[in-house]
Residue frames relative to the residue before (quaternion, step in Angstrom):
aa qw qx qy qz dx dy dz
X 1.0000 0.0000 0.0000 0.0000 0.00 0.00 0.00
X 0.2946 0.8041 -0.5056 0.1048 3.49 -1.17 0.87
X 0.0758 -0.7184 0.6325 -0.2795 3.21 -0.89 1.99
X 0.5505 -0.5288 0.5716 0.3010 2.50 -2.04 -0.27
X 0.2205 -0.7530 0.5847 0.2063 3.33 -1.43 0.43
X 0.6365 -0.5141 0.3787 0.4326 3.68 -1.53 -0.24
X 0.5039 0.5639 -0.3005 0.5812 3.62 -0.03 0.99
X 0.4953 -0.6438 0.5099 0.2832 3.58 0.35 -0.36
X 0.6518 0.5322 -0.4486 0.3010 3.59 1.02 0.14
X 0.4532 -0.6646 0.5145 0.2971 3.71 -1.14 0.27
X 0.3013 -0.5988 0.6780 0.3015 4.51 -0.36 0.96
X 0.3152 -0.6875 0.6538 0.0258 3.20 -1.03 1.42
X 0.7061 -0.4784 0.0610 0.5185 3.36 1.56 -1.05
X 0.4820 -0.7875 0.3656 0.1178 3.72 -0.99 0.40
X 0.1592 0.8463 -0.5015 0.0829 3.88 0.48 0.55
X 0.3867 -0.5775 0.7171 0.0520 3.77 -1.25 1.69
X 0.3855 -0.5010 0.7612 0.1450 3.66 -1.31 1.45
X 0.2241 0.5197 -0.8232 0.0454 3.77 -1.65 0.68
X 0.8925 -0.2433 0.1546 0.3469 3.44 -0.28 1.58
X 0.4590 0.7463 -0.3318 0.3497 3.73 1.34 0.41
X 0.6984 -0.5135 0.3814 0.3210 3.45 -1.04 0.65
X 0.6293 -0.3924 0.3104 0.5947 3.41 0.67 -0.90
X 0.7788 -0.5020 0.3761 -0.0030 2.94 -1.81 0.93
X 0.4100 0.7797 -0.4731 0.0071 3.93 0.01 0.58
X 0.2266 -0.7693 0.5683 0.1839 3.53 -1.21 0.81
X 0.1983 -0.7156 0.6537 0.1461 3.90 -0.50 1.04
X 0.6365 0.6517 -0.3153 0.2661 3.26 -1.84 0.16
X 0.6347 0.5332 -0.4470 0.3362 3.04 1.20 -0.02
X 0.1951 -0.7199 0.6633 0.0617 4.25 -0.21 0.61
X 0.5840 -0.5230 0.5198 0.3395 3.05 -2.09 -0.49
X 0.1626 0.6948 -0.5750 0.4002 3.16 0.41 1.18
X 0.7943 -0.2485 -0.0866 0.5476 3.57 0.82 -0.18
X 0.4206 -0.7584 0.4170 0.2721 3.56 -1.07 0.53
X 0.7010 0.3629 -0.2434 0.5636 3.47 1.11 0.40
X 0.1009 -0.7974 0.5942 -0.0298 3.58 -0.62 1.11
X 0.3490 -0.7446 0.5447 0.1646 3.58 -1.45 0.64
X 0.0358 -0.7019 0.7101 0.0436 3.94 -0.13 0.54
X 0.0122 -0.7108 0.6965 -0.0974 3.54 -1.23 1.48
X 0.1555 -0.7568 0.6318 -0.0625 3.63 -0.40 1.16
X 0.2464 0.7479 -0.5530 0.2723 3.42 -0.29 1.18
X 0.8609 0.0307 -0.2613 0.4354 3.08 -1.32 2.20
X 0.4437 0.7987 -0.3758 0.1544 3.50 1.24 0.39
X 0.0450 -0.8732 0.4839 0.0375 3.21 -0.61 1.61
X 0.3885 -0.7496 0.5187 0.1345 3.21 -1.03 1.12
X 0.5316 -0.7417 0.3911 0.1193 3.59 -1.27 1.11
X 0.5817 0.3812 -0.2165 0.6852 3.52 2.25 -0.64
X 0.4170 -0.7073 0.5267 0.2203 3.59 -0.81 0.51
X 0.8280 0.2739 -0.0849 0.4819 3.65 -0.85 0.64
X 0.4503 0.5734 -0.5366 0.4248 3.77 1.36 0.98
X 0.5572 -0.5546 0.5726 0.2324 2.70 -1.97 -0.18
X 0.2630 -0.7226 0.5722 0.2850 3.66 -1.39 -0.13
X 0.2918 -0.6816 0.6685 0.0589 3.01 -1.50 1.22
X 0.0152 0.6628 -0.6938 -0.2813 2.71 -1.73 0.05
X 0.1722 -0.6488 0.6874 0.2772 4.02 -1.57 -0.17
X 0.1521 -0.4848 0.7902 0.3426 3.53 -1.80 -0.63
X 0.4549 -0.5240 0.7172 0.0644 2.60 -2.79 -0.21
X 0.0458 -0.5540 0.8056 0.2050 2.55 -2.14 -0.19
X 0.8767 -0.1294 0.2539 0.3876 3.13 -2.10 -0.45
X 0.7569 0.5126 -0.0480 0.4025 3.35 1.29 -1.33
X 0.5456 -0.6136 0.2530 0.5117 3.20 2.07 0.12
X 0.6594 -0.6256 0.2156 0.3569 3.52 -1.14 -0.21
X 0.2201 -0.7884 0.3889 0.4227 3.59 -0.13 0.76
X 0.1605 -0.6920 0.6928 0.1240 3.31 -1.47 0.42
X 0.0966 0.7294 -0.6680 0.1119 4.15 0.65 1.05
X 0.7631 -0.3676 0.4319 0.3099 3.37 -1.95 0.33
X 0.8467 0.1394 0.0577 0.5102 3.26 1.00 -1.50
X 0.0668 0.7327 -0.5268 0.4256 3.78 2.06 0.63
X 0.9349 0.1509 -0.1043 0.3040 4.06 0.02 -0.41
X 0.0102 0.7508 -0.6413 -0.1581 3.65 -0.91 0.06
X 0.2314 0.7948 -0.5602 0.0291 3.95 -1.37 0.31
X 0.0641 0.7633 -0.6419 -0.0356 3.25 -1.15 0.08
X 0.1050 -0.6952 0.7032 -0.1061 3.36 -1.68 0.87
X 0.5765 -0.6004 0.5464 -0.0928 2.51 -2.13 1.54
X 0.1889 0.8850 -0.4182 -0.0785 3.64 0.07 0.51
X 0.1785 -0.7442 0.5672 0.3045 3.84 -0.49 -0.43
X 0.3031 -0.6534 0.6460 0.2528 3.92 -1.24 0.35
X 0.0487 0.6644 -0.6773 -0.3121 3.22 -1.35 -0.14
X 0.2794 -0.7540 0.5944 0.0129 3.07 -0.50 1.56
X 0.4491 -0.6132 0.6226 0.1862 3.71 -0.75 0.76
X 0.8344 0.3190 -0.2074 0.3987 3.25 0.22 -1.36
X 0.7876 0.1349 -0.0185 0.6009 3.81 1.27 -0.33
X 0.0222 0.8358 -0.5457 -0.0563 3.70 1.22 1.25
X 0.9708 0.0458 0.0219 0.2346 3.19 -1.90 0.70
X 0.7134 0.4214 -0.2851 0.4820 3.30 1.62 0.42
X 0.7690 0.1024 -0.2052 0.5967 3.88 0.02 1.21
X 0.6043 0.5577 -0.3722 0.4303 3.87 1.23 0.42
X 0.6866 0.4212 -0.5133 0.2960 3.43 0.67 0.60
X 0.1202 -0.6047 0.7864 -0.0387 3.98 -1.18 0.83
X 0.2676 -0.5533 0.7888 -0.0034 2.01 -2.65 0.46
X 0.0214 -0.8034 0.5949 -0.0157 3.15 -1.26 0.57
X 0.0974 0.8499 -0.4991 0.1383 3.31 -0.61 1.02
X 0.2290 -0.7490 0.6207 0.0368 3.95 -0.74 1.18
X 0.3367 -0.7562 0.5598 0.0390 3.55 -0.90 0.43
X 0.6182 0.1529 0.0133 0.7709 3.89 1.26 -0.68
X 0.3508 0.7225 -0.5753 0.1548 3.58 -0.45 0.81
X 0.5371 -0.5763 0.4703 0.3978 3.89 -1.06 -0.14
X 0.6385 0.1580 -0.0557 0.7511 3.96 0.87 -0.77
X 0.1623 -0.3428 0.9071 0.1828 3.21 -2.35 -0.39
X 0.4828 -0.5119 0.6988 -0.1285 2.41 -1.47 2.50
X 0.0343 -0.8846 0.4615 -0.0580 3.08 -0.83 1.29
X 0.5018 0.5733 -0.0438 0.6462 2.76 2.66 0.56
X 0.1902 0.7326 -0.6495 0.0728 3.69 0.00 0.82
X 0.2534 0.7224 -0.6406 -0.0598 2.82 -1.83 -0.53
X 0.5223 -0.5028 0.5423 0.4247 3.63 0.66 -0.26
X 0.7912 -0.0123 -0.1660 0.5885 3.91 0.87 0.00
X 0.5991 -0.5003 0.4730 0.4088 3.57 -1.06 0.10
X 0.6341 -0.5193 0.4809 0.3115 3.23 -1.89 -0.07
X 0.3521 -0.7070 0.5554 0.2603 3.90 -0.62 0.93
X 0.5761 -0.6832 0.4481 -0.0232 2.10 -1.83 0.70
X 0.7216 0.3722 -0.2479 0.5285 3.79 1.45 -0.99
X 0.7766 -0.2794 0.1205 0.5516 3.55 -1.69 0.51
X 0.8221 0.4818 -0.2616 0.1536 3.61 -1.37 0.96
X 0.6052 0.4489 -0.1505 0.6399 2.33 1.76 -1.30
X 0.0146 -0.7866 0.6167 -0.0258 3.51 -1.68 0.17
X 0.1195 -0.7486 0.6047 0.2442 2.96 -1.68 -1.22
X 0.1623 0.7656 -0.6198 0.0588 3.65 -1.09 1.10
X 0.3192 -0.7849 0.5306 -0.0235 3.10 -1.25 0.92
X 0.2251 -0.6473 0.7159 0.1335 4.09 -0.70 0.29
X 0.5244 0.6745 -0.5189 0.0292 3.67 -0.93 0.09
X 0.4367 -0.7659 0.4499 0.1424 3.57 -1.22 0.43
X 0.2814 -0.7128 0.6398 0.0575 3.62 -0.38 0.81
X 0.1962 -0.8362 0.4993 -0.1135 3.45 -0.39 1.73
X 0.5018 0.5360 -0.2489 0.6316 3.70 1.21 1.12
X 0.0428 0.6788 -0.7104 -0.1810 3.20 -1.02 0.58
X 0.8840 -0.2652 0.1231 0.3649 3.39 -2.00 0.47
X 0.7352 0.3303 -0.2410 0.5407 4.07 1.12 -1.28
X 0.2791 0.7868 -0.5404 0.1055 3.57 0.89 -0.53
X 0.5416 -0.6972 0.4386 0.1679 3.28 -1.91 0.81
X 0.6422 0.4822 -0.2662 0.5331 3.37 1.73 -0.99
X 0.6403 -0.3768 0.4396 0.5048 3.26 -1.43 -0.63
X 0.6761 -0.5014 0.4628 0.2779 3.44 -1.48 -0.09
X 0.1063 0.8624 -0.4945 0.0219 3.58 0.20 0.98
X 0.1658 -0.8077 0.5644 0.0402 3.55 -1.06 0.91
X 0.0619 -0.7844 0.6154 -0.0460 3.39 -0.67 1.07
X 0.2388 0.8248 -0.4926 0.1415 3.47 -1.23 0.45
X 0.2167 -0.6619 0.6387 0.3269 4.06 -1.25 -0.59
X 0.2144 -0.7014 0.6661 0.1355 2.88 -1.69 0.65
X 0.3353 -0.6958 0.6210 0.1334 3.40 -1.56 -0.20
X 0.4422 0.7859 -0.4283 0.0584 4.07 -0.80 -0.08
X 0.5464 -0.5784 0.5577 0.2363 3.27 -0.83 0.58
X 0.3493 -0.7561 0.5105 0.2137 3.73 -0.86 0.90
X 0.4828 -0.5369 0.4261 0.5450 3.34 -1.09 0.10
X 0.5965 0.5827 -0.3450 0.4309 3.81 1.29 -0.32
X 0.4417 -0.6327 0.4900 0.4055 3.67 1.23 0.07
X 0.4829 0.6568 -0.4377 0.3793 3.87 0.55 1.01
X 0.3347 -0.6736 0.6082 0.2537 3.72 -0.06 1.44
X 0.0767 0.7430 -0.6648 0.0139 3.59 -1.35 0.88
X 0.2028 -0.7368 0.6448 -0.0137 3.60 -0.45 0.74
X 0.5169 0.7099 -0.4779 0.0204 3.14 -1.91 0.27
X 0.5909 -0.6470 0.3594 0.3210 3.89 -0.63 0.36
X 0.1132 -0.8347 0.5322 -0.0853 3.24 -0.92 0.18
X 0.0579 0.8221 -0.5610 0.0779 3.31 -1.02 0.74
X 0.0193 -0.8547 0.4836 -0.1879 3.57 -0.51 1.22
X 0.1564 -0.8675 0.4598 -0.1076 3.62 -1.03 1.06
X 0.4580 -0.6213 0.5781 0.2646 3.81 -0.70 1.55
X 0.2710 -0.8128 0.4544 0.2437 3.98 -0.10 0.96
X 0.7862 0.0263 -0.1801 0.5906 3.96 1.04 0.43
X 0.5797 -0.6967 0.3150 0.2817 3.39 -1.14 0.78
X 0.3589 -0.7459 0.5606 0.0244 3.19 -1.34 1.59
X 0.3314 -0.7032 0.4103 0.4768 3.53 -1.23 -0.41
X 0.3898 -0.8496 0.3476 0.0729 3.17 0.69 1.09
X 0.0538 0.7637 -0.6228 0.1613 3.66 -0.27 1.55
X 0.8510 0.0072 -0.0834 0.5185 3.86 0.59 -0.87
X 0.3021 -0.6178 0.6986 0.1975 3.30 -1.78 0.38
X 0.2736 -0.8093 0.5050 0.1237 3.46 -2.11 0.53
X 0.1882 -0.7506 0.5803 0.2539 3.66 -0.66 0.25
X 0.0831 0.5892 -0.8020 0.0529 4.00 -0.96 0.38
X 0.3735 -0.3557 0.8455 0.1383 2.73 -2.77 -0.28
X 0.2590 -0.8367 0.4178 0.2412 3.43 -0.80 0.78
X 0.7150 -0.0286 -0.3412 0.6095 3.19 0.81 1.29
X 0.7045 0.1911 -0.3768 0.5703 3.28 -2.20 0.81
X 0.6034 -0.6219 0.4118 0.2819 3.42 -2.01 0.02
X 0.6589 -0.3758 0.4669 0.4545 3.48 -1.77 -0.95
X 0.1604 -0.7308 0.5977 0.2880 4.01 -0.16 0.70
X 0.7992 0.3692 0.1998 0.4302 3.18 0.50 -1.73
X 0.6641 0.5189 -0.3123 0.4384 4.32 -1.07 0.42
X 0.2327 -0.6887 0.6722 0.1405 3.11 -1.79 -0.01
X 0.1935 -0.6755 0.7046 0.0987 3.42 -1.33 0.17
X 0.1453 0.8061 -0.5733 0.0197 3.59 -1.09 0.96
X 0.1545 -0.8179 0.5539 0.0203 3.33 0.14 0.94
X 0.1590 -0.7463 0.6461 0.0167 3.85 -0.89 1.55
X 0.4037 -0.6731 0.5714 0.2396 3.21 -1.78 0.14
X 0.0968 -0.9303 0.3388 0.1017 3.45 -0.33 0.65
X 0.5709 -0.5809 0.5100 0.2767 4.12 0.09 1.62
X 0.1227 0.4545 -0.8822 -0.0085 3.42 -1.67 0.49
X 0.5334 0.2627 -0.6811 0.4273 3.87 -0.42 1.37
């Protein structure tokens, strides 16, 4: 799918989870240098995972040992202990993905729980830097605990860079969408 939206951005593209492994949107070029990655309603099939993301190239997506660095900020709301000893960080220099999910537990799995995200992908396709992603998330533990929190992550050397992925880091995608826009600076 590809259009315009309200805003001035161009849907680069649009992919519905029906039980899949993980999510990819190709296509992104230098046409613009700023991209939108919206993760909305994503339900995972293993209880208690995380979210990842990767990029690409022509050559597919790289998933090396050390292909990644990231780290995130999260907050709990904890019913039983609101807003007071529940925020952390976590952060990996040399990784395979950038975990775009913390919390001290994983994302659930049964009616309610989830996962959605807002983030931006600072780079277009010829760019000079690495690939930097910035963004907030949202998700429902597998403990029923609203966790929230920001994030930033990075492709650790420059790629030509055409697609990006969504996954869970284990089992599949039941449920959700992924829509990744392009975003004009004229």
């Amino acid at each position: 799918m590809s259009g315009f939206m309200g805003g001035g951005g161009h849907v680069i593209g649009s992919v519905e989870a029906d039980n899949d492994a993980s999510l990819i949107i190709t296509g992104l070029d230098s046409a613009y240098d700023t991209f939108l990655i919206e993760l909305a309603d994503m339900m995972p099939s293993a209880d208690a995972v995380h979210a990842w993301m990767r990029l690409g190239d022509a050559g597919g997506i790289d998933s090396g040992v050390a292909d990644y660095g990231w780290g995130n900020n999260y907050q709990r709301v904890d019913s039983a202990s609101p807003l007071q000893g529940n925020a952390q960080s976590y952060e990996d220099s040399s990784d395979s993905k950038m975990v775009i999910s913390n919390g001290g537990h994983g994302v659930g799995s049964t009616a309610g729980e989830g996962f959605g995200a807002s983030l931006k992908l600072h780079r277009p396709g010829d760019g000079s830097i690495a690939p930097i992603i910035t963004g907030t998330y949202g998700f429902m533990t597998d403990l029923a605990i609203f966790t929230t929190g920001v994030l930033g992550g990075r492709r650790s050397s420059v790629i030509a860079l055409d697609r990006i992925q969504f996954l869970f880091s284990s089992g599949s995608i039941l449920s959700g969408r992924m829509t990744v826009t392009g975003v004009p600076h004229a």
